[in-house]
N, C-alpha and C positions, 0 to 999 in steps of 0.2 A: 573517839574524840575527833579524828578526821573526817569520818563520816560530820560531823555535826559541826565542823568547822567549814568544811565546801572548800572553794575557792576565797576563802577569806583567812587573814592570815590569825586572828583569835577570834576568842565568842565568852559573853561570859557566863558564870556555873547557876547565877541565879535567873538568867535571861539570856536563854541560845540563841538566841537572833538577833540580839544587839552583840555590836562589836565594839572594841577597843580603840577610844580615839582621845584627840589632845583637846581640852576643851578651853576655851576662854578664859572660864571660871576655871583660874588654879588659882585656889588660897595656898596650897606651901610654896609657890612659883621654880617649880623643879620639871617642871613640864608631865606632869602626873597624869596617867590615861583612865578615862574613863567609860564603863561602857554604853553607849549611846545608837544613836538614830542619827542619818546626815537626812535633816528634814528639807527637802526642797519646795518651794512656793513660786507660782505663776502668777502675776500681780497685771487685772489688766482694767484701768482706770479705775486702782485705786482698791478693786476687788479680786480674792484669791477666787484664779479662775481652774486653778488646778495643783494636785499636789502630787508629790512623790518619797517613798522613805528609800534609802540607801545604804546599804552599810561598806560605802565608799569614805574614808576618813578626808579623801577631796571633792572638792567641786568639779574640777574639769572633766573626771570619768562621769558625771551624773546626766551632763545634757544630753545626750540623743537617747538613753532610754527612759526619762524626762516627756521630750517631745514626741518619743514613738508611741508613748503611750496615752498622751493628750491630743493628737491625731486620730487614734484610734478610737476615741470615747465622745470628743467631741466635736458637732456636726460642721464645726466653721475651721475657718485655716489661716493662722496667724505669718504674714506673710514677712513677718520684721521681728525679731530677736536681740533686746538690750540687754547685756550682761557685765558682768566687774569685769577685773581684770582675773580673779582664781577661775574663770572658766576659760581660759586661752588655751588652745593647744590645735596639734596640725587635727588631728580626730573630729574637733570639733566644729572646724575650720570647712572640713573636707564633706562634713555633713551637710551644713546648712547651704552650703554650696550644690552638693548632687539635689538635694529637696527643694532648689528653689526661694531657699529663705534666706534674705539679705542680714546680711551678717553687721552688728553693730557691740560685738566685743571689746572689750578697751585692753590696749597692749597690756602686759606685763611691765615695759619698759617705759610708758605713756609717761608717768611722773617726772622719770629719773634722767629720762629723755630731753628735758626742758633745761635740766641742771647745765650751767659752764663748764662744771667738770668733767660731766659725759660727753660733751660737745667738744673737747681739751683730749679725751683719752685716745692716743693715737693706737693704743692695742684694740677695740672695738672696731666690728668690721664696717659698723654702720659710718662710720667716719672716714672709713676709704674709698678710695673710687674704684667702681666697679666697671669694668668692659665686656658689654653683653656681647659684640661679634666677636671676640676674643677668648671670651670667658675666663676671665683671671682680673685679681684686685691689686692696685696697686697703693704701696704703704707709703709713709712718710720720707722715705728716703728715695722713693721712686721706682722698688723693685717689685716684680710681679710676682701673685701668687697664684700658680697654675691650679687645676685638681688633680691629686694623685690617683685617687680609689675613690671608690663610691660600695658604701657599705651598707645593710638593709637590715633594720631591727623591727621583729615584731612583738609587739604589743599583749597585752593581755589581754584584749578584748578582742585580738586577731587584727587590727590594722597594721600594717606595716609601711614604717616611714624611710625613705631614702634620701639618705644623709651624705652629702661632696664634700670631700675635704680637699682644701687648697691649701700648698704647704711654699715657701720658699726658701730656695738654698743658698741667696746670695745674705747671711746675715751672720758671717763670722767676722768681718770688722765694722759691723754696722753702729755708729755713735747712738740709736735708736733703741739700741737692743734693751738696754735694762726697762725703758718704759714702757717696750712694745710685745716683750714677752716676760710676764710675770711668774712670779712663786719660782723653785728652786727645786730643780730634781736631782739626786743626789746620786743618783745610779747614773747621768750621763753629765759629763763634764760642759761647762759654761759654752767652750767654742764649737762643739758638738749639736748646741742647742738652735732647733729652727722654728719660725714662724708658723703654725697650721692654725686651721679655720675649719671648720665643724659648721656647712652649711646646708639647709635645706630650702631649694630653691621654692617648691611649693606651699612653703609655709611664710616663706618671705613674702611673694605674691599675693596670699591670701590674706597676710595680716596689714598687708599695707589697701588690699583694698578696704577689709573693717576700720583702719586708720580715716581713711578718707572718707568714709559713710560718717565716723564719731563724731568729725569734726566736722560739718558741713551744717551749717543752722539749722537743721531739720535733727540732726545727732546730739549736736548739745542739751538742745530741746529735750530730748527722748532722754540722755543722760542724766539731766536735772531730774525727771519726770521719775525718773527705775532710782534713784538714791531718794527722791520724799516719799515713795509709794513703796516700793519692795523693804527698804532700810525702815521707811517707817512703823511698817507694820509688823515686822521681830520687835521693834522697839516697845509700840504699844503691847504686845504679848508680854514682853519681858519685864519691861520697866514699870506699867501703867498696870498691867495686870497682873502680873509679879509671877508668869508662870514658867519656871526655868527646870519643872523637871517632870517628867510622864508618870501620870498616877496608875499603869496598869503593866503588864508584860507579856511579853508575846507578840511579833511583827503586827497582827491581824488588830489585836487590841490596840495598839498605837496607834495605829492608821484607823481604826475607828474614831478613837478619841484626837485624832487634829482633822480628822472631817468635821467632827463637831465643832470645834476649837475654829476655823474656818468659817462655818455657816456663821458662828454667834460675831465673829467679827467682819462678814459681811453685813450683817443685818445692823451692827454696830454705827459701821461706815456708810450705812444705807439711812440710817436715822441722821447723823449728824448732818448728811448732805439736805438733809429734807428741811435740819432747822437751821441750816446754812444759806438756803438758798440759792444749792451749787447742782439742784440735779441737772443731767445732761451734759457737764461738763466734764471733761477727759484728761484733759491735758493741762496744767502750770503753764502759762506764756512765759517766753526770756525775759526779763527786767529791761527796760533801754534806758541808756541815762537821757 
């Protein structure tokens, strides 16, 4: 059974190479697992220009073996990479950065970010001020948070991320405290209790340069463009063609049957453009008022 589980944490008895994941479709909504494929698609004006199966229950492990292997098979080189926000993380940050490939990932935090409330929360470090010659943040009452240690986790896929934490000790009569250090830990008493930060500076770096790519009229653009054309095209699959589950089993058989599944909705997308009269068109323009 471990043989045939790998590095994956199940498998299941009627299809070894599908693994155990949470799927959308839960009719008893108990968060019920099912065994599946995480199907990835490469959407490039509108056509699947590549695919990938995974039995990654996320997204963000899926991209660089994804692209390493769309690199390797086909003969052009995609110099720009639009993605949601379940592909964020420093791994992936870190790749399209060594490769060359401008990174156009949307925060994690991009929505919630906009909110008053987040902009209001004085325990978020992104609302304190930060001193780069210094290195330490300072909170709402004025006090600095130095870094103590710098600690290094590595990954399953062998990356290894390095994480500063910046702690402060002036916050045993701070009027701040209950809204600046949340939740209650029960092993150490209240005026024992100090301010830390859990940061990584390369991943700050890196997301605020894909921050400023997203949002740059060239970004929105592309953003528009990966939500009608990628979202669109699960949707025609799911919705229009109503195919929400693999008629075959076996990795090799799946990936035959969405190569097909692909070609017939390229030629699909290929027809309507022709009675549209959109071929050579690529992109959605923004709307202007």
């Amino acid at each position: 059974k471990l043989h045939i589980c790998g590095s994956r944490n199940s498998y299941s008895k009627t299809d070894h190479d599908a693994t155990f994941m949470r799927m959308k479709e839960d009719s008893m909504r108990n968060g019920q697992l099912k065994p599946g494929y995480n199907l990835q698609f490469g959407i490039n004006s509108g056509y699947v220009a590549w695919l990938t199966l995974s039995p990654s229950p996320t997204d963000n492990r899926t991209l660089p073996h994804f692209l390493d292997s769309l690199q390797k098979t086909l003969k052009f080189h995609f110099d720009t990479v639009v993605a949601d926000a379940g592909y964020e993380s420093e791994q992936n940050y870190s790749y399209l950065k060594e490769h060359g490939i401008r990174s156009m990932i949307k925060p994690s935090n991009y929505e919630i970010s906009k909110t008053r409330k987040y902009r209001e929360d004085i325990s978020r470090r992104e609302n304190m001020d930060y001193n780069y010659d210094g290195d330490y943040y300072t909170c709402r009452k004025g006090c600095r948070l130095y870094p103590v240690t710098v600690w290094r986790r590595k990954h399953a896929d062998g990356y290894v991320q390095k994480t500063t934490v910046y702690e402060c000790h002036e916050c045993c009569r701070c009027p701040f405290k209950p809204q600046c250090i949340r939740g209650r830990n029960w092993k150490t008493p209240e005026e024992d209790r100090f301010k830390k930060l859990n940061v990584s500076r390369k991943f700050e770096r890196l997301r605020k340069e894909s921050l400023l790519n997203i949002t740059s009229e060239e970004g929105t653009m592309l953003r528009m463009n990966r939500t009608i054309q990628s979202e669109g095209t699960f949707a025609v699959l799911k919705e229009d063609r109503n195919f929400r589950r693999f008629l075959t089993r076996g990795k090799e058989n799946v990936y035959a049957e969405c190569v097909l599944i692909a070609i017939s909705q390229n030629i699909d997308h290929l027809h309507r453009r022709i009675q549209n009269g959109r071929l050579g068109e690529h992109l959605y323009p923004l709307k202007t008022a």
